[in-house]
VEXGU-458464 format. One line per 8 residues: number of its first residue (from 1); their letters; for each residue x, y, z of C-alpha. Coordinates in nm, 4 decimals, decimal comma. Each point is the difference from the previous one (the first is absolute). Example, Ala and Ser with C-alpha at 12.3 -4.5 7.8 and 13.67 -1.06 7.14 Angstrom:
BEGIN
1 = as = 1,2300 -0,4500 0,7800  0,1370 0,3440 -0,0660
% end
This chain:
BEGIN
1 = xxxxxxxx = 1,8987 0,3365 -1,6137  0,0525 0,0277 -0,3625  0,3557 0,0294 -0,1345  -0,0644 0,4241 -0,1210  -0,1233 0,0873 0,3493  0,2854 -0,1659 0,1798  0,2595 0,1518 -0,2238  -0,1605 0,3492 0,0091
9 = xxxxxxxx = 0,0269 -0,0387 0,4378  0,3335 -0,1272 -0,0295  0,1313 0,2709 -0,2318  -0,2156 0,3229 0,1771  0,1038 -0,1426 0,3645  0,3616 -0,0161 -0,1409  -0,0562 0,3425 -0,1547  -0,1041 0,1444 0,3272
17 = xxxxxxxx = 0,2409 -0,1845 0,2399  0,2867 0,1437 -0,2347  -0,0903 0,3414 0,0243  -0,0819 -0,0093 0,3784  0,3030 -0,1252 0,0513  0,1231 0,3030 -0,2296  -0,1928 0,2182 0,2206  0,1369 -0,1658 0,3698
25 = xxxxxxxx = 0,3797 0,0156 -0,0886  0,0526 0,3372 -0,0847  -0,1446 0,0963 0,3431  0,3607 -0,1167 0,1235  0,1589 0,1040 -0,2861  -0,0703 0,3238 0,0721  0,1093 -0,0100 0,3500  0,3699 -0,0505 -0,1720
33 = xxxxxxxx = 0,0195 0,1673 -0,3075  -0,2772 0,2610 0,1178  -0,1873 0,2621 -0,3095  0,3382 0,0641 -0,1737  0,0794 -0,3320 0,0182  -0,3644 -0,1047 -0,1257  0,0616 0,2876 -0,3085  0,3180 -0,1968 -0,1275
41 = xxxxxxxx = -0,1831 -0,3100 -0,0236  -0,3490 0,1283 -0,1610  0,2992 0,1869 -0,2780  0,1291 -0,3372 -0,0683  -0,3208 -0,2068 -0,0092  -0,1766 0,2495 -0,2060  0,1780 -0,0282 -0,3760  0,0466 -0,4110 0,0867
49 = xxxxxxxx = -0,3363 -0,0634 0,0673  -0,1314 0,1658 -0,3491  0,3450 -0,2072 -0,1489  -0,1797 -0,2735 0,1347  -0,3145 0,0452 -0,1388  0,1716 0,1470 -0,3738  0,2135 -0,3512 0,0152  -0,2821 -0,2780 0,0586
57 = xxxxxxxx = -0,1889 0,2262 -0,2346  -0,3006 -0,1798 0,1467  0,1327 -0,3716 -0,1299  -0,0322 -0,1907 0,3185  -0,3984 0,0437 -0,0048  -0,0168 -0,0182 -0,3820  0,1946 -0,3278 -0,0027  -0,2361 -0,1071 0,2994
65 = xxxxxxxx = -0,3008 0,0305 -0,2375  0,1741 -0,1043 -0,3139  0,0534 -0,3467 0,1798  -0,3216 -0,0042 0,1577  -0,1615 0,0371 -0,3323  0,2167 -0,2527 -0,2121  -0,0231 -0,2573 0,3114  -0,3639 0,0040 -0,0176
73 = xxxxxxxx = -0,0005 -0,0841 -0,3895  0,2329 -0,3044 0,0921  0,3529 0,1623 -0,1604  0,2106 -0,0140 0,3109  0,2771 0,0374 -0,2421  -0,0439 0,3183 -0,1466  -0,0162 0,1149 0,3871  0,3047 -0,1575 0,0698
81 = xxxxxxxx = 0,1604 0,1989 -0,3391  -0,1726 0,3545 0,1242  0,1841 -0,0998 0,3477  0,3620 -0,0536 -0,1184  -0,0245 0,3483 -0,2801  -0,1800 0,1659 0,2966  0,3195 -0,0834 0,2761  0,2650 0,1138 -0,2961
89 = xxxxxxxx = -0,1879 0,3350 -0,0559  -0,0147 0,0784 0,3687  0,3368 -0,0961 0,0416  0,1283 0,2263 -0,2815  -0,2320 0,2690 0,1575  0,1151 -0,0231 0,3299  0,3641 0,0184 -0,1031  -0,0947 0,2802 -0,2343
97 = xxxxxxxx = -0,1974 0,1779 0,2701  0,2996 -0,0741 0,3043  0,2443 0,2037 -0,2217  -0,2472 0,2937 -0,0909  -0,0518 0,0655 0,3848  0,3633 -0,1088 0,0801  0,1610 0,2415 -0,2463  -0,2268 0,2663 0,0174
105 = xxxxxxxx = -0,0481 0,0616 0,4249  0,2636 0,2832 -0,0377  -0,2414 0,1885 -0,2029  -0,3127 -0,0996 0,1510  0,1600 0,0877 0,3506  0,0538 0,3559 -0,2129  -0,2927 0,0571 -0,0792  -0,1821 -0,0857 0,3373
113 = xxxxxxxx = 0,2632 0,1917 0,2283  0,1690 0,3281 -0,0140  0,4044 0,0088 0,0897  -0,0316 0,3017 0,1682  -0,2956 -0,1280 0,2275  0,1932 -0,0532 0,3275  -0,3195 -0,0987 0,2012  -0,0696 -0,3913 -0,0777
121 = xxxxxxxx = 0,1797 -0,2220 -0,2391  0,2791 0,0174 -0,2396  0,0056 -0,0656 -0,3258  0,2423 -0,3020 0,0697  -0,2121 -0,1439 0,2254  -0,2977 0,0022 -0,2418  0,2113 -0,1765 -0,2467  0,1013 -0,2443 0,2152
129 = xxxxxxxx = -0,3260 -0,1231 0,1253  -0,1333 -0,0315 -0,3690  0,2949 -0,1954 -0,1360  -0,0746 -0,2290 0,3000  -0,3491 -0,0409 -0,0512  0,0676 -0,0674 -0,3773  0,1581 -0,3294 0,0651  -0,3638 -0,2121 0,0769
137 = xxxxxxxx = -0,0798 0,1202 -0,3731  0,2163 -0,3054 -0,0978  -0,2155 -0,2096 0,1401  -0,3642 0,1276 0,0359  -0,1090 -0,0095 -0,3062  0,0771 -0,3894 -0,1020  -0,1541 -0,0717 0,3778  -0,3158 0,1739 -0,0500
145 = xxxxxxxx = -0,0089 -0,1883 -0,4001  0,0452 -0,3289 0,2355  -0,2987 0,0770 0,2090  -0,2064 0,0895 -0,2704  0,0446 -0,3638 -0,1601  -0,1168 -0,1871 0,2729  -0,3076 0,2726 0,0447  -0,0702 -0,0705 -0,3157
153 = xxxxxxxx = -0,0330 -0,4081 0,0765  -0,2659 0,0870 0,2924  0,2875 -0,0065 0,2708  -0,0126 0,3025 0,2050  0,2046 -0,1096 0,2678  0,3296 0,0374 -0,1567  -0,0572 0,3469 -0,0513  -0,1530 0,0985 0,3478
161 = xxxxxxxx = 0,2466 -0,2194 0,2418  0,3104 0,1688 -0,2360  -0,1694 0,3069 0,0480  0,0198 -0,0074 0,3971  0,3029 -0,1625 -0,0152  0,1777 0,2996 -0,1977  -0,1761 0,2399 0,2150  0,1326 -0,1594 0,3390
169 = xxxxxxxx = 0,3663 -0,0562 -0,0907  0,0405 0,3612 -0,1925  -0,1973 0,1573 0,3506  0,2877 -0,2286 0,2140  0,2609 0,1014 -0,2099  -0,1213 0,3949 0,0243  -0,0158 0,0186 0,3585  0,3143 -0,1892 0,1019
177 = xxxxxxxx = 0,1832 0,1221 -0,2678  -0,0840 0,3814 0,1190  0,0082 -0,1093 0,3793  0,4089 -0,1246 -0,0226  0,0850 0,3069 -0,1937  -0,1766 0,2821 0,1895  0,0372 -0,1715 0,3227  0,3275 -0,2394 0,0401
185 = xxxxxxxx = 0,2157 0,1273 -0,2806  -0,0898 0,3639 0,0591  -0,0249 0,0356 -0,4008  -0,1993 0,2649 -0,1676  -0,3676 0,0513 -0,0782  0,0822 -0,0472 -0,4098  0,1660 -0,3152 0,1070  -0,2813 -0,1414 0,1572
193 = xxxxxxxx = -0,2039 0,1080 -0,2825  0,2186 -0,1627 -0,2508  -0,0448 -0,3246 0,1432  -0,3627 0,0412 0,0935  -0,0850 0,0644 -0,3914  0,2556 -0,3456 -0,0928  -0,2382 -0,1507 0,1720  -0,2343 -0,0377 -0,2632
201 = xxxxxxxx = 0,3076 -0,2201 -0,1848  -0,0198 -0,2116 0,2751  -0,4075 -0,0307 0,0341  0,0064 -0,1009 -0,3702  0,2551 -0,2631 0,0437  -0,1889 -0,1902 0,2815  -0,3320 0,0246 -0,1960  0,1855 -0,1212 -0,3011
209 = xxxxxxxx = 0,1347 -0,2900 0,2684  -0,4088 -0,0299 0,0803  -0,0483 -0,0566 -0,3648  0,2522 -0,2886 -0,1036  -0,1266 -0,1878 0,2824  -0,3229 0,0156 -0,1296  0,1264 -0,0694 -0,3556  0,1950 -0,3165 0,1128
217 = xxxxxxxx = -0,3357 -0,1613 0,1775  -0,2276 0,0777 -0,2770  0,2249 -0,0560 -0,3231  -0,0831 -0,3901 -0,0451  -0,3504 0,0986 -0,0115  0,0572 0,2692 -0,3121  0,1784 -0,2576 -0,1992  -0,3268 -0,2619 0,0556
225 = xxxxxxxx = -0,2125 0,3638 -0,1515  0,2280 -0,0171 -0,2752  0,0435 -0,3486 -0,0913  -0,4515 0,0033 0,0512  0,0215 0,2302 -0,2702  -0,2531 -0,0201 -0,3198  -0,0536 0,3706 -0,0845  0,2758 0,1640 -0,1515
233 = xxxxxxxx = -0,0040 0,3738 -0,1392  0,3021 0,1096 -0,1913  0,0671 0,3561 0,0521  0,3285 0,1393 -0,1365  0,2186 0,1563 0,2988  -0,1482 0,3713 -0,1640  -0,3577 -0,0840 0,0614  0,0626 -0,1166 0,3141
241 = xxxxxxxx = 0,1527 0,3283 0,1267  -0,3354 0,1827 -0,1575  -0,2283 -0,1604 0,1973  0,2184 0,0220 0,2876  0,0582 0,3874 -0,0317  -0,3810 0,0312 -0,1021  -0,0780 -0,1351 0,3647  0,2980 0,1513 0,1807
249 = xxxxxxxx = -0,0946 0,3938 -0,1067  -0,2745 0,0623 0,2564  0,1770 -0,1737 0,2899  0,3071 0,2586 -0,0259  -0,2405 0,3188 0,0058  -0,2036 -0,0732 0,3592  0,3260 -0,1240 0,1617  0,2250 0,2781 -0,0922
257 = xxxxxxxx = -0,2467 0,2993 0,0888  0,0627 0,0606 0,3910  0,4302 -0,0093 -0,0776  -0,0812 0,1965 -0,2894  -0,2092 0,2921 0,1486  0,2935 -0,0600 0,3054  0,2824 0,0631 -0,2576  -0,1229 0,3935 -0,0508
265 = xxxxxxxx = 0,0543 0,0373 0,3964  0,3834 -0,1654 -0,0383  0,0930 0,2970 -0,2521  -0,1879 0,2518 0,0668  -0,1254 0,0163 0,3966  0,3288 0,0968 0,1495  0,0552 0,2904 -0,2516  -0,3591 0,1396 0,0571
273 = xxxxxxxx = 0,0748 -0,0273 0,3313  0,3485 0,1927 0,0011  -0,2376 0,3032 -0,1781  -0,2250 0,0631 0,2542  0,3219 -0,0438 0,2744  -0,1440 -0,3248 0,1454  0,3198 -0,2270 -0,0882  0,0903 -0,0098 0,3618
281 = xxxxxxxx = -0,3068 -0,2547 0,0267  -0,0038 -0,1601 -0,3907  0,1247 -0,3066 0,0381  -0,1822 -0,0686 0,3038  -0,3093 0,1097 -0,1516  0,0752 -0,2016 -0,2865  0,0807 -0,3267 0,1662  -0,3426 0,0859 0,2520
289 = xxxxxxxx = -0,2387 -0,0052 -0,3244  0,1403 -0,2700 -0,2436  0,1691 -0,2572 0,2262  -0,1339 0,0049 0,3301  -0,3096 0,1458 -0,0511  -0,0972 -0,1953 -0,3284  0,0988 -0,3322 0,2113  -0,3119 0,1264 0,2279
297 = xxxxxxxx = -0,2422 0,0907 -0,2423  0,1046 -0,3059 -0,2659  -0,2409 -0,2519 0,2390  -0,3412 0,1294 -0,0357  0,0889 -0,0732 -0,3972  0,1280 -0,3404 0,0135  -0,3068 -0,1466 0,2371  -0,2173 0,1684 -0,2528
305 = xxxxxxxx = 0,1277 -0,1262 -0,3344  0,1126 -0,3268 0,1371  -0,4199 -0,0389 0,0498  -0,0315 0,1710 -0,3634  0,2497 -0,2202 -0,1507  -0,2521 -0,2971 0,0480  -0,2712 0,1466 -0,2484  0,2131 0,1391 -0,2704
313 = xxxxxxxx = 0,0519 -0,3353 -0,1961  -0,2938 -0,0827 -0,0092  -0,1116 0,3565 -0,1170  0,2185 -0,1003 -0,3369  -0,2136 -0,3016 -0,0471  -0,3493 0,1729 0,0467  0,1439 0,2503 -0,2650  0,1078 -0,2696 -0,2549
321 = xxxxxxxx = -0,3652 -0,1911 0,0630  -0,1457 0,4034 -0,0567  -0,2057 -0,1223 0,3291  -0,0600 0,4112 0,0734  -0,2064 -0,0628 0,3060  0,2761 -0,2007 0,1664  0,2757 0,2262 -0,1037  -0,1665 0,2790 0,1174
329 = xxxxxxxx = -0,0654 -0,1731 0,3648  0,3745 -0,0688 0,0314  0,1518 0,3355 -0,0827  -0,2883 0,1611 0,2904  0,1314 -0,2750 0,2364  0,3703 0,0561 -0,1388  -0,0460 0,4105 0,0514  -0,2146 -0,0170 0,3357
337 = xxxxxxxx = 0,2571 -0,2462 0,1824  0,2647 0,2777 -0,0768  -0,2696 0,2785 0,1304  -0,1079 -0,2157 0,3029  0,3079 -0,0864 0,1326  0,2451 0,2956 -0,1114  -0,1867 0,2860 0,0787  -0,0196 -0,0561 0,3718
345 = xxxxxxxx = 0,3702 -0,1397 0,0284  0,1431 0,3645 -0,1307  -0,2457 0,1994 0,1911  0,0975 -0,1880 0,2871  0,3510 0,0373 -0,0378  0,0036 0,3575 -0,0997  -0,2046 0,0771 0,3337  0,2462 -0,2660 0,1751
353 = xxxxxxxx = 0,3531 0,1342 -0,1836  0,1385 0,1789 0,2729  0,0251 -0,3344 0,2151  0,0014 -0,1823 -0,3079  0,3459 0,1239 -0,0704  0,1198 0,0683 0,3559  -0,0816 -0,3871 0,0496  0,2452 -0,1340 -0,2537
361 = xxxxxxxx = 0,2685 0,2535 -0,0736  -0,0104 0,2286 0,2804  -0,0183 0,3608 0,0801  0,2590 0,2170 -0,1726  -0,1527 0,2677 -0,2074  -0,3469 -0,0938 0,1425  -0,2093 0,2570 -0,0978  0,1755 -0,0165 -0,3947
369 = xxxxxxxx = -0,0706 -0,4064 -0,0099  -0,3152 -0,0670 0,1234  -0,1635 0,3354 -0,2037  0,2035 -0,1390 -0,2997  -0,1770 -0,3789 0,0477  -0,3546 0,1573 0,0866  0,0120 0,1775 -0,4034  0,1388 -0,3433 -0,1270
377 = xxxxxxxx = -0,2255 -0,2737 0,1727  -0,2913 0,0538 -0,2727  0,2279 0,0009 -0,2858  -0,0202 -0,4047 0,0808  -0,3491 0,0305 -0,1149  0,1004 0,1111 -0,3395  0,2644 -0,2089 0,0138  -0,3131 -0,3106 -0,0045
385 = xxxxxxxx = -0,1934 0,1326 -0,2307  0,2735 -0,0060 -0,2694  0,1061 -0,3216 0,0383  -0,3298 -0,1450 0,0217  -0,1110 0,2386 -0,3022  0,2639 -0,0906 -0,1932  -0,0435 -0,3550 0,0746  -0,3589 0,0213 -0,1575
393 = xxxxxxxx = 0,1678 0,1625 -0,2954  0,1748 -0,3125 -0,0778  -0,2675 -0,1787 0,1297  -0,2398 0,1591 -0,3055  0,2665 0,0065 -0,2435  0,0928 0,3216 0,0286  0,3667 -0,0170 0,1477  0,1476 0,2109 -0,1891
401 = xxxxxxxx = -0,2100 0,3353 0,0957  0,2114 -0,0279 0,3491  0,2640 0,1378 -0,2022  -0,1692 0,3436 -0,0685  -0,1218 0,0200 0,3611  0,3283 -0,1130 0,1628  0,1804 0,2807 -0,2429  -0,2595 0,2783 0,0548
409 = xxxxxxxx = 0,0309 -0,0894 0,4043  0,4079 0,0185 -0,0502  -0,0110 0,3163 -0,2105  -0,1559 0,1721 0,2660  0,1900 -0,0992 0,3140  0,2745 0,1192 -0,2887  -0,1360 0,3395 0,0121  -0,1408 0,0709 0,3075
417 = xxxxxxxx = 0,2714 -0,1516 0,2811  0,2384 0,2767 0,0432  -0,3003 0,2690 -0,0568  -0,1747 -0,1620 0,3009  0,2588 -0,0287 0,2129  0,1352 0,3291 -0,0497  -0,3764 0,1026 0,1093  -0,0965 -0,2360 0,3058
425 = xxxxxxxx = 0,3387 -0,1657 0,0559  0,0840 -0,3506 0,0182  -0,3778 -0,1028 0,0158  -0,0351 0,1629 -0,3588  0,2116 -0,3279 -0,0976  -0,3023 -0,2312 0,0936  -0,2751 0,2574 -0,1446  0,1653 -0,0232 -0,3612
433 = xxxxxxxx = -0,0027 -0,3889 0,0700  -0,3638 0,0139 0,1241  -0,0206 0,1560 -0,3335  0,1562 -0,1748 -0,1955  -0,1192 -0,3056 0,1710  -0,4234 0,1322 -0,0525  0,0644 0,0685 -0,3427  0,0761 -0,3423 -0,1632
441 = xxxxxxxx = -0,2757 -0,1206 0,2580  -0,2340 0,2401 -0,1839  0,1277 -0,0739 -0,2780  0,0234 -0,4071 0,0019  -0,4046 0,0241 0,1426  -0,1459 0,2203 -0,3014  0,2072 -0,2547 -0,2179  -0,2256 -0,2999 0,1468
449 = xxxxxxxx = -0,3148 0,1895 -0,0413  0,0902 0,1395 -0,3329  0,0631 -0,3516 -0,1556  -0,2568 -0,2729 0,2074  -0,2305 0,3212 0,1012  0,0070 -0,1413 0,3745  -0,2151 0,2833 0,2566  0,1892 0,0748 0,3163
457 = xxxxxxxx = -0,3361 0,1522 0,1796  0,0254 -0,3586 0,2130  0,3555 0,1121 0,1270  -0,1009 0,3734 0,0420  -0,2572 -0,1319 0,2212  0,2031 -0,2399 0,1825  0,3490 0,2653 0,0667  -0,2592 0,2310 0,1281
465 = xxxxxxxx = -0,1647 -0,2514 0,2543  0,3700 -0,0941 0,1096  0,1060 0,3685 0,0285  -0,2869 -0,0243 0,2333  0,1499 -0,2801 0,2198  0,2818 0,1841 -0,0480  -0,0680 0,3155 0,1806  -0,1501 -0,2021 0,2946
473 = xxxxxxxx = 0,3077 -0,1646 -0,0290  0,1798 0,3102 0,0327  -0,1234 0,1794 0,2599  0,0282 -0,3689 0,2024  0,3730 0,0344 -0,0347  0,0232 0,3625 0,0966  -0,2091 -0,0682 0,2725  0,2511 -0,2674 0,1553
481 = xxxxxxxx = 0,2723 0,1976 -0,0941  -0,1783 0,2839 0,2407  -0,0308 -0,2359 0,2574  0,2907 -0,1751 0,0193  0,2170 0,2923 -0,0235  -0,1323 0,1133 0,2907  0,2019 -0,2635 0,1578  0,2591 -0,1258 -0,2305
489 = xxxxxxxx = 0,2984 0,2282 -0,1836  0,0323 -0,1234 -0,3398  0,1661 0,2918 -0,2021  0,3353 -0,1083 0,1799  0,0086 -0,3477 0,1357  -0,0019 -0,2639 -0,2669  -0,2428 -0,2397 0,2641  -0,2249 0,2760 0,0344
497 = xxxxxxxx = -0,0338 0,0587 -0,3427  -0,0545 -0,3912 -0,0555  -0,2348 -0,0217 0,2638  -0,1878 0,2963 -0,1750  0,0322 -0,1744 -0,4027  -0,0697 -0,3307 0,1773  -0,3755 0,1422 0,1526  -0,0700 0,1927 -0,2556
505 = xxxxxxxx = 0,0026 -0,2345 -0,2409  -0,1597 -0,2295 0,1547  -0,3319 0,2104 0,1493  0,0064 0,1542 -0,3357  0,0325 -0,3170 -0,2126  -0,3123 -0,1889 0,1759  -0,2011 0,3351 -0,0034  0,0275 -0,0146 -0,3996
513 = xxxxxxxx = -0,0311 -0,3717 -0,0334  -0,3023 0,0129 0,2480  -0,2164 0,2582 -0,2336  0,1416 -0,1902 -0,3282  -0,1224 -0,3019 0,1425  -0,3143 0,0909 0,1512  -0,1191 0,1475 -0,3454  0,1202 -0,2655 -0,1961
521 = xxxxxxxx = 0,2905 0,2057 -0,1501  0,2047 -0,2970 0,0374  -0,2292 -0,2754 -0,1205  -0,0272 0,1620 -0,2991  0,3629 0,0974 -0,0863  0,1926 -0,2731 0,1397  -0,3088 -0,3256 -0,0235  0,1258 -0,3290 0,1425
529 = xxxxxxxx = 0,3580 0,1725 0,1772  -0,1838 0,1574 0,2568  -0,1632 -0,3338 0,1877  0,3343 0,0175 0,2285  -0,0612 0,3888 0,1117  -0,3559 -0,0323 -0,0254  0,0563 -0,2535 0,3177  0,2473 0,2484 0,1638
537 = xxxx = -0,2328 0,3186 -0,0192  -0,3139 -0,2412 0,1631  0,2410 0,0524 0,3294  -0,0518 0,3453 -0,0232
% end
């Protein structure tokens, strides 16, 4: 197995285990701190995670590539250089970014709540919980720089076993944190928050642990790279941070667009809300769409650009060789992966949300949450399609068009929140992000055509054959959920309902495979990475 395919499976399985175990903890999480609880957390995650993003400013990946590139010409040096400015910038921005968020939560927490809202959570409390969170900016972004150097030698294992690692000890220290003060010290709900939202401090530290350990076994063998050294290219410390920041741009854009379109719901969902006399159920609402609900729909995206993620590099070389034929191959297999595998995940859930969410978080408000997931499972779709899109972008050297369409999508969730929510209620939230969402898809897809002329009539064709599948799909699951209501109650016991998600899934899942297989759907999306479900259909 060549060294590019092993690091791409170590960093998508990382990837996915990370955010399923994202998606399994808050299931107990919200047995403690329940939607209110769930609302404090989202208010506190939401402005750190685009801090995040604003502080890295897409470094870690740029210096990943910067040392790739110099390694290969034999300057191990000038890698080493990039590495040490890179870890001083983050750790200037990190500090920079810590005291921003610090100083600033009694404003934010303003802004997102109203004093004389006596239904959810004080303005305190929202304060609170961001100055908490604020605390893992001192440390995230030299981390994630730390991870991108050894990426950037063809070592992805650093950055996927730190990865789990972080994920596990912030999930421990989240759920026994919130369990001994809900539960043995009696403590409040915005307590337990506080220190669930520390624990990304804590996450950080032990992937930072991760990394040294790493550092210290692999160190001798980056002084023999240097002391090899024949190839030397003197860039002044200036140049340097221009071809860093050249490479860094189009990273920030595609990770900051889901917190950014999320941001417009912090300060402006609960006031739309309060209009139309619905603040009784805000918060919950709130917490049902972007914490609990995203953690669902998240899934079908991350199986489906892990897979994506393989043929993107090697799009940029077919570009730079102007091999059109070859380009054009990879962005249909890139694009029909996404279609293939997407499209029947959020038609699937959206048929599937009422046990969906009954499953993992319960059934208060039942009606409100799994309606509210059902509108929000095929935003996921769009949610593909721009990161893949915007991946070709870069890929054809056209990165910095994701700007426009990441503004233009922004501008109108901007616009068109609080108008849509005053009009359908809380699911007018997830409309302006479908949106908002479609448009820089749109957008990002007329780019590639405009600028390598590539015809989508090959994907039209294929979405509409999978729609097909689809709909026999569909009317599987409804069927089983017919059936098996007959005997099980699954809109109020939490087995019933997993019994339900559990069968329908499954009946519904090998009903789509089986036509995608039988008429070669999959042979000709996926090629080689069926030959293990090719032999588990033959049983059926």
């Amino acid at each position: 197995m060549s060294n590019f395919v092993r690091g791409t499976m170590l960093l998508t399985g990382a990837s996915f285990l990370s955010k399923f175990l994202g998606m399994i903890y808050v299931i107990p999480f919200n047995a403690l701190v329940g939607g209110q609880g769930g609302a404090l957390y989202y208010y506190a995650y939401n402005p750190y995670t685009i801090l995040i993003s604003i502080s890295t400013v897409g470094v870690p990946l740029a210096v990943s590539k910067f040392i790739s590139k110099y390694n290969s010409l034999g300057d191990y040096e000038t890698g080493m250089r990039m590495f040490r400015a890179g870890l001083t910038l983050m750790a200037i921005t990190g500090l920079l970014s810590f005291l921003v968020l610090f100083f600033s939560a009694d404003w934010l927490a303003n802004i997102m709540i109203h004093k004389e809202d006596t239904h959810g959570n004080t303005v305190e409390d929202v304060k609170m919980v961001i100055q908490m969170v604020s605390f893992a900016l001192l440390i995230i972004p030299g981390m994630s720089i730390v991870r991108g150097f050894f990426q950037g030698h063809q070592s992805m294992g650093p950055t996927a076993v730190s990865q789990v690692v972080e994920q596990i000890i912030r999930i421990a220290f989240v759920l026994i944190g919130v369990f001994l003060v809900v539960q043995i010290f009696d403590g409040s709900i915005p307590t337990a928050v506080g220190f669930a939202t520390f624990a990304a401090f804590v996450g950080a530290l032990a992937s930072c642990i991760v990394l040294w350990i790493y550092w210290i076994k692999r160190k001798d063998r980056l002084r023999n790279q240097l002391k090899q050294q024949k190839t030397y290219y003197d860039l002044s410390k200036k140049d340097l941070f221009i071809e860093l920041f050249q490479y860094a741009g189009p990273f920030v854009l595609v990770g900051i667009a889901i917190p950014l379109y999320q941001s417009v719901d912090t300060f402006t969902f609960n006031r739309a809300m309060d209009a139309i006399n619905q603040s009784g159920i805000s918060e919950f609402a709130l917490s049902a769409i972007n914490l609990y609900g995203h953690k669902l729909v998240i899934i079908p995206v991350t199986l489906a650009t892990g897979l994506s993620l393989a043929i993107l590099p090697v799009l940029t070389k077919s570009f730079t060789q102007n091999n059109r034929e070859l380009l054009f191959q990879q962005i249909n297999q890139a694009l029909q992966i996404i279609i293939v595998l997407v499209v029947p995940a959020v038609i699937g859930m959206s048929v599937l949300s009422d046990v969906a969410y009954g499953s993992f978080y319960g059934f208060e408000h039942f009606e409100l949450t799994s309606s509210l997931l059902a509108w929000y499972a095929p935003v996921a779709l769009l949610f593909a399609l721009f990161t893949v899109s915007a991946a070709v972008l870069q890929g054809i050297n056209e990165q910095r068009f994701s700007l426009v369409s990441l503004g233009a999508g922004f501008l109108i969730k901007a616009l068109f929140n609080m108008v849509l929510i005053h009009t359908f209620g809380a699911k007018g939230a997830i409309i302006a992000t479908g949106l908002a969402v479609g448009t820089a898809v749109v957008l990002n897809l007329w780019r590639i055509n405009y600028t390598i002329h590539f015809s989508y009539k090959q994907i039209v064709k294929r979405f509409l054959l999978v729609m097909i599948f689809s709909i026999i799909m569909l009317v599987t699951i409804l069927l089983v959920k017919l059936l098996l209501g007959m005997i099980i109650s699954y809109e109020e016991s939490r087995l019933g309902a997993i019994v339900m998600l559990v069968g329908g899934v499954s009946i519904g899942g090998i009903v789509y495979l089986w036509f995608a297989y039988q008429s070669t759907l999959l042979e000709r999306t996926l090629g080689s990475r069926i030959a293990v479900l090719e032999r588990f259909i033959r049983k059926f």
